[in-house]
C-alpha positions as CSV (number, residue, x, y, z in Angstrom):
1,X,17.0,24.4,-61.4
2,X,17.5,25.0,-57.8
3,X,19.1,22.5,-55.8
4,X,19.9,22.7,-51.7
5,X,21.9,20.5,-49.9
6,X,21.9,19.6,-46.2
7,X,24.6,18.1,-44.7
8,X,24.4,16.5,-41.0
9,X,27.1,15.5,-40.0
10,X,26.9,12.8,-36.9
11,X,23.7,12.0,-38.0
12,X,24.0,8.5,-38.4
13,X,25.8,8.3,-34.9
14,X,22.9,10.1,-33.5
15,X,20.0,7.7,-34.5
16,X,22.3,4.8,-33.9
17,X,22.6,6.5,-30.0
18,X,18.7,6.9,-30.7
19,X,18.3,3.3,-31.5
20,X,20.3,2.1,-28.7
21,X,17.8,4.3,-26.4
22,X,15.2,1.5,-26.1
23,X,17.4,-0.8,-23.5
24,X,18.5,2.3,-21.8
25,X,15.1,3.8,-21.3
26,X,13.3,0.5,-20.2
27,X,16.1,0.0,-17.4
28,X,15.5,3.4,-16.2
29,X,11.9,2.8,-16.4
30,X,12.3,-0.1,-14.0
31,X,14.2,1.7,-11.4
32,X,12.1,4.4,-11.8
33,X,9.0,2.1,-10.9
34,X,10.8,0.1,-7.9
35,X,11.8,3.5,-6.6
36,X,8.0,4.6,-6.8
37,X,6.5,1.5,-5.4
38,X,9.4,1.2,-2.4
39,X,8.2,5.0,-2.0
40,X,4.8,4.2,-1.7
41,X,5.3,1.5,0.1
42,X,7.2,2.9,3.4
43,X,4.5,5.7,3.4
44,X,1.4,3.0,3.3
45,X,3.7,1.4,6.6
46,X,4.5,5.0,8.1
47,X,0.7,5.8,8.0
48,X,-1.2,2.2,8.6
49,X,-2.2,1.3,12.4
50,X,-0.7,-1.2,14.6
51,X,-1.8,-3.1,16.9
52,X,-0.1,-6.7,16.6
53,X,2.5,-5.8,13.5
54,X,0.7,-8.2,11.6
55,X,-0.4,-5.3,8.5
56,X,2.7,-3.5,8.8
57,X,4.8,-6.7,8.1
58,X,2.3,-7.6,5.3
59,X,2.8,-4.5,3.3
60,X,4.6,-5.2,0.4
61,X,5.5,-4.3,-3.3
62,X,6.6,-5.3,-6.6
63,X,7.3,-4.9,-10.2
64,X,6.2,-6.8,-12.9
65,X,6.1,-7.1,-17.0
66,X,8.7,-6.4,-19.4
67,X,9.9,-3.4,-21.7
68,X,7.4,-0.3,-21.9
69,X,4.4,-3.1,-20.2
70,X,5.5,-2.5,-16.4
71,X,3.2,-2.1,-13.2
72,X,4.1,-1.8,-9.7
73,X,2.0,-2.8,-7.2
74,X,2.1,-2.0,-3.7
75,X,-0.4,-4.8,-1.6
76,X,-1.4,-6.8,1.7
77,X,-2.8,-9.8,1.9
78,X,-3.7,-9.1,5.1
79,X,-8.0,-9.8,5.4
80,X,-9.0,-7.5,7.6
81,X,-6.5,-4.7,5.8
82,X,-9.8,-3.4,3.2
83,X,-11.5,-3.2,6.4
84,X,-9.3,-1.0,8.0
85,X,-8.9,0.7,4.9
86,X,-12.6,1.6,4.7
87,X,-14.3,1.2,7.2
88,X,-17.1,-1.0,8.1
89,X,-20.8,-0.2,8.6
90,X,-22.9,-1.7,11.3
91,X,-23.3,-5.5,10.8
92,X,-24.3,-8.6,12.6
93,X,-21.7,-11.3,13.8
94,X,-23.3,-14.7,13.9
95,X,-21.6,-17.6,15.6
96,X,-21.0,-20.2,13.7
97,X,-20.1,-23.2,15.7
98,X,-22.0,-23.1,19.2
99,X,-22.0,-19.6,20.4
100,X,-19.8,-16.4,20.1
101,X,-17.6,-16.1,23.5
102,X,-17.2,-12.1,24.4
103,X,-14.5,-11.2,27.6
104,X,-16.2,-8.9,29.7
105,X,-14.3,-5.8,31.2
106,X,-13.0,-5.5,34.8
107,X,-14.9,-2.0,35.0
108,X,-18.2,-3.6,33.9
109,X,-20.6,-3.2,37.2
110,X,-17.9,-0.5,38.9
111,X,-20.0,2.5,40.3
112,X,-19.9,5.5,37.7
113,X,-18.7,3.6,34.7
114,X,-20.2,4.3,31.8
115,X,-18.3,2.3,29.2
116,X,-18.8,-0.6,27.1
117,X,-19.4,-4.1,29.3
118,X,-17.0,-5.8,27.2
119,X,-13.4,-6.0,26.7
120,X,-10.0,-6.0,28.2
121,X,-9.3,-9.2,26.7
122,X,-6.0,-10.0,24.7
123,X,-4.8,-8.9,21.7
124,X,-6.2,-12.3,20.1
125,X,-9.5,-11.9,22.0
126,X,-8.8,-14.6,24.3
127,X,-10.1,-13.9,27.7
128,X,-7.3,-12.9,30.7
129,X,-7.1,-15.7,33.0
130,X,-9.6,-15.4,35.5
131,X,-12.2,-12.9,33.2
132,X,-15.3,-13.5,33.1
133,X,-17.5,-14.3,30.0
134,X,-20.5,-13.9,28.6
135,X,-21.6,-16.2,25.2
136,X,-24.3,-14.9,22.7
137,X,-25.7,-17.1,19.3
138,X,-25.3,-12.8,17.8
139,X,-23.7,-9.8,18.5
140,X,-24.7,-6.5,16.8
141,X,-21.2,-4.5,15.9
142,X,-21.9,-1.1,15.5
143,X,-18.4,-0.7,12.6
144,X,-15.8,0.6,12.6
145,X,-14.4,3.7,11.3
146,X,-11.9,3.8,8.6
147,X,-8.5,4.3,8.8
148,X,-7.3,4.7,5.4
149,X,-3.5,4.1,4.5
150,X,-2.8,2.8,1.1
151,X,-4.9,5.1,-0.9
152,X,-3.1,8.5,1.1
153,X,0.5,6.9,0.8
154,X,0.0,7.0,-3.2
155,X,-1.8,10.3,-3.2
156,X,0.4,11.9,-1.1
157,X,3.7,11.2,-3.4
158,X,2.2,11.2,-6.8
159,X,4.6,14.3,-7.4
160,X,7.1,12.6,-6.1
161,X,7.2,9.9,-8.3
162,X,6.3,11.5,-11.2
163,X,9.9,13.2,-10.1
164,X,11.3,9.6,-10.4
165,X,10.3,9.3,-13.7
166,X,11.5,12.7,-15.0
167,X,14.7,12.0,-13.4
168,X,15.7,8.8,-14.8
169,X,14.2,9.7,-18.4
170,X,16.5,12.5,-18.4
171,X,19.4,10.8,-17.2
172,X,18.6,8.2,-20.1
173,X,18.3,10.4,-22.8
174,X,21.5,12.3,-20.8
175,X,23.2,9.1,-21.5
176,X,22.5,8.5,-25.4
177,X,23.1,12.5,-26.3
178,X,26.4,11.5,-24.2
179,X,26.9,8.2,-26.5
């Protein structure tokens, strides 16, 4: 009869360091994931158009669920955000009360101008004081193009925070080989 033996000595430190991993490793997880979604985040703001500050200030993030069930989510509840996003195509606008009210431009009528009749209104659409008007029951709105920001502000770092997550794994598993 043959008989080896194996000693390891620390091993029972080493899967009790192992075993105390799973706190460790979640924590770091949820850095890791408020890290990406703050990441994302700035970049959707850095990238999304302004007109009124309205989107921008609406862009927000969060993380949520427990242990190894996490998800970060960057959002808006901003309506017209999806539009922006991706575009419209042409459409009718229908008033719904009495009649739609449009501001027409100051240049509308001018010799040589060859731009739309109607704008130069506020940022809320509200005519200038003094600006003429014209009312229509429908308009025909030719859309919009798209301007997309949330879906290149994730693209656009996916390396980068799959960096965040290689770092604080390591520093994790850093921490148990440490004890």
């Amino acid at each position: 009869m043959i008989t080896v033996t194996i000693e390891t000595p620390g091993l029972a430190e080493f899967v009790a360091r192992v075993q105390g991993l799973a706190p460790g490793l979640t924590e770091a997880h949820r850095k890791a994931m408020r890290d990406s979604t703050l990441l994302v985040e700035a970049e959707a703001k850095a990238r999304v158009h302004r007109r009124t500050g309205r989107l921008f200030s609406s862009i927000s993030s969060e993380v949520t669920g427990e242990g190894d069930d996490l998800t970060g989510r960057v959002y808006t509840d901003v309506q017209y955000a999806s539009d922006l996003e991706h575009g419209t195509k042409a459409h009718e606008i229908v008033a719904h009360g009495q009649a739609l009210m449009l501001p027409i431009s100051p240049m509308a009528g001018a010799v040589g101008f060859s731009g739309s009749i109607f704008g130069g209104a506020r940022l809320s659409g509200a005519p200038r004081a003094g600006q003429q008007v014209a009312f229509f029951k429908s308009v025909h709105h030719p859309g919009t193009k798209a301007y997309p920001f949330m879906k290149p502000a994730l693209e656009e770092n996916l390396s980068k925070v799959e960096g965040i997550f290689q770092v604080a794994e390591t520093a994790a598993l850093d921490a148990v080989a440490k004890g």
